[in-house]
C-alpha positions, 0 to 999 in steps of 0.5 A: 088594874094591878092589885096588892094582894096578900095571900094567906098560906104557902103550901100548893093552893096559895103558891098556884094562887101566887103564880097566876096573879103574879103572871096578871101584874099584881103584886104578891104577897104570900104570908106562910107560918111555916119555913116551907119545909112541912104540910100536906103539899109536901108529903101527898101521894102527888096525883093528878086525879080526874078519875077521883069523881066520888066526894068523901061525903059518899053515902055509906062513909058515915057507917064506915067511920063508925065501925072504924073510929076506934080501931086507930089503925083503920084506912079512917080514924076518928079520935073520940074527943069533944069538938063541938066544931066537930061535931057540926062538920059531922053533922053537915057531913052526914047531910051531904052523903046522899046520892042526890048530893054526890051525883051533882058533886061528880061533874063539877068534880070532874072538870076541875081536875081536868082544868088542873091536869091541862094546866099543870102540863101547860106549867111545865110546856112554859119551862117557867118551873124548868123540868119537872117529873109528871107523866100521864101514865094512869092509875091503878085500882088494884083489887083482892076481893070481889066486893072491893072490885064491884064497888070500884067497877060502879065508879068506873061505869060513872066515870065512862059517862063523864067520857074518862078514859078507864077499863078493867084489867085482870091479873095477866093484864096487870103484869103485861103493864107492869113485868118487872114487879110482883103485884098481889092482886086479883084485879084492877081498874085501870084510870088511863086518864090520871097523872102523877108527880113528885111534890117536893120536887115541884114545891121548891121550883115554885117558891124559886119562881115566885120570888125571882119574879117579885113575889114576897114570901114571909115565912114563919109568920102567924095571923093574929088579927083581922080588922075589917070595915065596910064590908072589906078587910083593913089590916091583917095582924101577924106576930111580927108584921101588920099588912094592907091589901086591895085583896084577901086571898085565904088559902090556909088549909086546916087552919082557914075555918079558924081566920074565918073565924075572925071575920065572923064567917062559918067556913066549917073545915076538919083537919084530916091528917095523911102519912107518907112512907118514902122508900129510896130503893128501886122497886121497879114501879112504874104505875101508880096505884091505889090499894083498894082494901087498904086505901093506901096510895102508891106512887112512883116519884122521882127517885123514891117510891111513896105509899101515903094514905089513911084520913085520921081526924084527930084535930089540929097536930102533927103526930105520928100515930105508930099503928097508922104508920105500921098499917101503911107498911103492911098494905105496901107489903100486902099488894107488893110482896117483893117490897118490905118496908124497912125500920128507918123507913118507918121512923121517918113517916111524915103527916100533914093535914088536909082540909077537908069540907063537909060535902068534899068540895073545895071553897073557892071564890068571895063571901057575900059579906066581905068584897075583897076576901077570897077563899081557896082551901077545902080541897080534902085529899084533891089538893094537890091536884087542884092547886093550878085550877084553884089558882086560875080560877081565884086570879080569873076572880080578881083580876075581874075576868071571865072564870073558865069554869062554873064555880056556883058549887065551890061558894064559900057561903053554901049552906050544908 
């Protein structure tokens, strides 16, 4: 039966959200309070990650943020500030980083991201989007100390269990992969299972599809006010429009725990702000690749080089904090000596905001209290690689179809 929906957010989890209930006959509708030129789906370091099995919500990541959260330059910032909604997320946080809970995290992890990578090639096999730049080449978790190394080669074995494809690679075996370029490591484990692309490539082929399929887009509109009854939403307020739909779909990032807000529902969700550095000179990189020591993202995209990274909880805003800018250049220079990255470089970093759970999992799927409202955000730094699953998943939910996936982790009404 073809539905109205309206979807709530454009960046790439409501645009795949869009795709694949526009491709079931419904109609579409995507309500974005941007001009499509911003976001986390704009500047994140494109991967596709089946080998990010590891939840945030990781034990030993609250002693980490401890000892970082005054150091604004550190891999994982938190702005001292009284947030009581912090202050809950944080607590919840603190509850989800245990080894029971990451443990059954890592499956579920899994599965998802290997449902995103089949369906991102299955994207670009239908030439719906035309060509676009993704390749399976792997990543590479490149190493300088010992510590950073056997903690990574701990990932690795738990990984080989889940039947990902990964080995560790010594330095000789590092540049035999990569000859043409000058790494400054002492190892790698090498996730042969991963892929990467270019997002802003791929964002405005989508938008392009959407609409020369019928799919409205209405940019620069902002929620106001949600009007429910009975257990459904009515009417959706913006600054310039008032909507009805059969079906809700939340997909707004950082800002979804504010619409659950309006209905009355605990969605508990902290913006963590990224930064990218593109550099559009050739370096030579062929592999991406994480730096493990400075937890900075490198990725070679289709004609630029990005390193992107940091989690910086700092609340809702778009500022550009010159010292985590600043830390970004110095691993990019630290790991590849030969690159350095240059002032304009620099002055033209960008952020977004991820939203990130308390246990690292994303929302997906209907509140118990509300019949045709459906929730799609939460990703964290997997965003990007989740967007297509997320979005067959929530067009397998309301077009009443048998989901291809256990989705029992992802309710939006779990308890913390």
């Amino acid at each position: 039966m073809q539905k109205n929906i309206l979807i709530i957010g454009g960046g790439i989890i409501g645009l795949c959200c869009a795709y694949y209930l526009r491709k079931e006959g419904h109609q579409v509708t995507i309500i974005e309070q941007s001009d499509f030129s911003q976001g986390a789906s704009y500047v994140n370091a494109g991967y596709i990650t089946p080998s990010h099995i590891i939840p945030l919500a990781s034990p030993g990541m609250i002693s980490k943020g401890i000892k970082w959260m005054f150091n604004s330059s550190s891999p994982f910032y938190i702005k001292p500030r009284w947030d009581t909604d912090f202050f809950r997320w944080a607590w919840y946080f603190h509850k989800s980083s245990t080894k029971e809970k990451v443990a059954k995290a890592i499956p579920i992890i899994k599965d998802i991201n290997i449902l995103s990578r089949t369906l991102y090639k299955d994207m670009l096999d239908s030439g719906d989007l035309g060509d676009f730049h993704w390749q399976q080449k792997g990543l590479l978790m490149l190493y300088k100390t010992d510590q950073a190394a056997e903690e990574e080669l701990k990932v690795a074995d738990l990984a080989k269990k889940q039947g990902l494809d990964v080995c560790h690679l010594d330095i000789g075996e590092i540049r035999a992969l990569e000859p043409q370029v000058n790494i400054a490591a002492k190892g790698a484990v090498y996730y042969k299972c991963d892929a990467h692309s270019t997002p802003t490539e791929i964002m405005p082929k989508l938008i392009s599809w959407l609409k020369a399929n019928g799919v409205m887009i209405k940019t620069n509109e902002f929620v106001q006010q949600l009007s429910s009854e009975g257990g459904k939403l009515k009417h959706l307020r913006t600054n310039t429009s008032t909507y009805t739909a059969d079906e809700v779909v939340v997909a707004a990032g950082s800002w979804s725990q504010e619409l659950a807000k309006k209905l009355h529902l605990n969605l508990p969700i902290q913006a963590g702000k990224g930064y990218r550095i593109d550099i559009h000179r050739p370096t030579d990189i062929k592999i991406p690749a994480i730096l493990l020591e400075a937890k900075v993202a490198m990725t070679p995209m289709n004609g630029f080089t990005r390193f992107a990274g940091t989690m910086e909880f700092s609340g809702i805003n778009t500022t550009i904090r010159r010292q985590r800018v600043e830390a970004i250049s110095r691993a990019a220079q630290a790991y590849y000596p030969e690159i350095s990255v240059q002032e304009e470089e620099k002055q033209n970093a960008k952020s977004g905001l991820r939203p990130v759970s308390p246990d690292g999992l994303p929302y997906i799927g209907k509140s118990e209290k509300y019949s045709n409202v459906t929730f799609a955000t939460g990703h964290a730094m997997m965003g990007w690689s989740l967007g297509p699953a997320t979005g067959k998943l929530v067009s397998e939910l309301i077009s009443e179809q048998k989901v291809s996936m256990d989705i029992g982790g992802f309710h939006p009404d779990r308890k913390f």
